[in-house]
N, C-alpha and C positions, 0 to 999 in steps of 0.2 A: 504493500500500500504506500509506502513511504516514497518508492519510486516510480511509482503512477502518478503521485503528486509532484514528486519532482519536477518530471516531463512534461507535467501541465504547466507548473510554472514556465519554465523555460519557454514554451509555445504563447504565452500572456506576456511572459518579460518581452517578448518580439515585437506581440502590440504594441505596450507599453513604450517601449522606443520610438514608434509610429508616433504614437499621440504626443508626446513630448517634442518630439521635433516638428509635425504638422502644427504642434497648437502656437509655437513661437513664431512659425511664418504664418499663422492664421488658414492655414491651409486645411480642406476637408479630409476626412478619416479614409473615405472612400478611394478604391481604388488600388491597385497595385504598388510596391513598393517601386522606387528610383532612386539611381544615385546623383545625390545633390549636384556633381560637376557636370557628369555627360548627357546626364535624364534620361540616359537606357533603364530600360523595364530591366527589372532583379530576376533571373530565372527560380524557379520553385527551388531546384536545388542547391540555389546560393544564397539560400534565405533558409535553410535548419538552422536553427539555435545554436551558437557558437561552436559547432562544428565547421560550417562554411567559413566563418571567419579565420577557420585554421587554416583550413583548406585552403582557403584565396590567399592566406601570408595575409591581412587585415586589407589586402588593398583589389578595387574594381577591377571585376572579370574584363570589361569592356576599356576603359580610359587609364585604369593604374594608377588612381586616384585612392589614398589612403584611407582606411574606413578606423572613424575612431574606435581606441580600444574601451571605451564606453560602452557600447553597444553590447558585446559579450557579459561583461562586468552586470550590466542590468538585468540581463537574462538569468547570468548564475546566479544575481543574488533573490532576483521573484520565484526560481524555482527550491532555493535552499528555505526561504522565507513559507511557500507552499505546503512543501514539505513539513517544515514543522507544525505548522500551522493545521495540516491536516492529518498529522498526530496526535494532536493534543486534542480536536474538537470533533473527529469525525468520527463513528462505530456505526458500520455498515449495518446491521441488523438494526438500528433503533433511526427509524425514519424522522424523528424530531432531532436531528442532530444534520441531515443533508441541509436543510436550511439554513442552521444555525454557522454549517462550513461555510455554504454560497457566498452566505455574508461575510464571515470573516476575509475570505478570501477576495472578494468585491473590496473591501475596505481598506486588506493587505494592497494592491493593485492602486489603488486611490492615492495611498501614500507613497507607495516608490514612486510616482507620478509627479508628486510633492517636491518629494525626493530629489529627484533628479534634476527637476527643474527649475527651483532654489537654488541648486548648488550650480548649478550649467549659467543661469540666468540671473542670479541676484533678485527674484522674483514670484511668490504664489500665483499659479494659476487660478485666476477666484472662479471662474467657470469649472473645475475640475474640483476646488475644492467646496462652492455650495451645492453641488450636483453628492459629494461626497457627505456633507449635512443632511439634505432630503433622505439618503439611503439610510443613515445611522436611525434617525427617530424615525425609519420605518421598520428598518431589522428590530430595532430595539422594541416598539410595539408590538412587531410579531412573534419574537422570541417568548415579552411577558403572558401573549395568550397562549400559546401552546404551553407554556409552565405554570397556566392560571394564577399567574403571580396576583392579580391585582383581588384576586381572593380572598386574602390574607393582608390587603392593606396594600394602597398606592406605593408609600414608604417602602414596601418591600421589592419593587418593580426596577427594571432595568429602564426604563423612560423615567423615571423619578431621579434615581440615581445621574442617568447621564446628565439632566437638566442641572441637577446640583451640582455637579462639578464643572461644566462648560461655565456655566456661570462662574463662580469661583475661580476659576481659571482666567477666563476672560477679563473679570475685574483685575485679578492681580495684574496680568499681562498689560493692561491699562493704564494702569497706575505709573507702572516701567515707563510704558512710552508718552506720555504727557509726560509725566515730569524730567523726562532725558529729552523731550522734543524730539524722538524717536530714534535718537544716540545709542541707548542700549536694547531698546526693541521697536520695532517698526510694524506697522498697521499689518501688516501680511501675516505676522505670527501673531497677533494680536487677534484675529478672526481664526486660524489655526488652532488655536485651543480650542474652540469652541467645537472645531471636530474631536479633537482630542479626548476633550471632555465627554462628551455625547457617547465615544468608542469604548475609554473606560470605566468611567460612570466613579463613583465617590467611595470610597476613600483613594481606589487605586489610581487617580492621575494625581495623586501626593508624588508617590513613589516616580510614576511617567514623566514630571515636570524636574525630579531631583538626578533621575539619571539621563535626561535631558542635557541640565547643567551640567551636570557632571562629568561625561563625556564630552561636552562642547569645550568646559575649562582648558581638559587633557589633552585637546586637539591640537586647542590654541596655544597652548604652551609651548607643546611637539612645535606647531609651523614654527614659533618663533625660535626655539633655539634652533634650527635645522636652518634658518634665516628666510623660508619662503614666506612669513609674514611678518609685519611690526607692531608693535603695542595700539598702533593708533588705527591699525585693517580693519577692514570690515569683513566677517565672515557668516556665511549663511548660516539662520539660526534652525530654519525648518530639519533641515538634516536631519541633527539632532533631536529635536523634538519628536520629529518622525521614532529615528532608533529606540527611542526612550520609551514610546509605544507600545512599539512590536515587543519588545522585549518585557515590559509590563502584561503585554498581552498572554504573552507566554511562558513567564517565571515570575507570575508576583505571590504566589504562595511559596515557593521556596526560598527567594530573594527574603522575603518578612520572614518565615518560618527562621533561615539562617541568621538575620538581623537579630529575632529579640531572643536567640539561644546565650546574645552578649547580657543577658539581664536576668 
């Protein structure tokens, strides 16, 4: 199972680079792949998942035009992300759990989306990322009724939950960029929580927004003694946020379980 999901991902990370590069020249989804120099059609077989990329040496069958090594990098990592992601939530025999993958894996896909395009662009997609809003507070309502959460009290509900923490989230985030005049956070991640929020619902985007930070510090550290950045760079923050996530998405009971063994 594990590498059935892989494979998926890897065929969606393909998209995925589609729509990230389409959406920055504005250009529709539709249609075949091309390469950006020569705009020869891609053949089927020079479009597998980072296998063609090996194949061709990263550069155009047709013009010998270099294909970034992004492209691959996206794909291994939507298929390794899949993957986990569809061990942890998926058991074939309990049909209330394919929905609950769909979504994850819809949501997973939304953010390497994020992802990449933040870090490529200095920039949120807001069309990718309120299309990625819509989906949250519908997975999230769907989930609560097949679990007859709202049974037992709103309060106990995964739409309750997420509202609480996008909120919360979002305020904080607000706060940052008013009063930095958007120096230490900018409007782009400032709506960004609010998926965040929505995705891991309360208490767990505590945990999402600290190894956020956390990871972002260590990066920025890294760039600066390595000298690729300086104290005063600007560095995409979504990334981060993003990893903080996925990672929240899929180790926040052992992450806390390990944390309060110190107490």
């Amino acid at each position: 199972m594990l590498a059935i999901f892989f494979v998926f991902g890897l065929i969606i990370g393909s998209f995925l680079n589609v729509v990230v590069y389409r959406t920055n020249l504005a250009e529709t989804l539709l249609g075949r792949s091309h390469c950006p120099k020569c705009k020869k059609k891609i053949r089927w077989y020079d479009n597998i998942p980072v296998l063609s990329f090996v194949l061709l040496k990263f550069r155009c069958r047709d013009c010998g035009e270099k294909i970034s090594w992004i492209y691959p990098l996206v794909e291994l990592l939507t298929g390794v992300v899949f993957a986990f992601l569809g061990t942890k939530f998926f058991v074939l025999f309990d049909s209330i759990t394919w929905f609950s993958t769909s979504f994850y894996l819809t949501i997973a896909s939304i953010l390497i989306v994020i992802f990449v395009y933040d870090w490529l662009y200095m920039e949120i997609p807001g069309l990718v990322l309120w299309l990625g809003v819509g989906i949250a507070i519908f997975g999230n309502l769907v989930i609560d009724l097949q679990k007859n959460a709202f049974s037992t009290g709103i309060l106990n509900s995964l739409s309750y939950s997420g509202v609480l923490a996008a909120f919360c989230a979002f305020v904080f985030f607000f706060m940052l960029s008013k009063f930095s005049k958007e120096k230490w956070m900018g409007m782009g991640d400032v709506f960004l929580v609010i998926l965040l929020g929505l995705i891991l619902g309360w208490p767990k985007i505590l945990l999402g927004l600290f190894l956020a930070f956390a990871i972002g510090a260590i990066c920025g550290m890294i760039l600066i003694v390595i000298r690729k950045k300086k104290m005063n760079s600007q560095i995409p923050f979504a990334p981060f946020l993003v990893l903080g996530t996925i990672i929240t998405m899929l180790y926040y009971e052992p992450l806390i379980g390990w944390y309060l063994r110190f107490f």
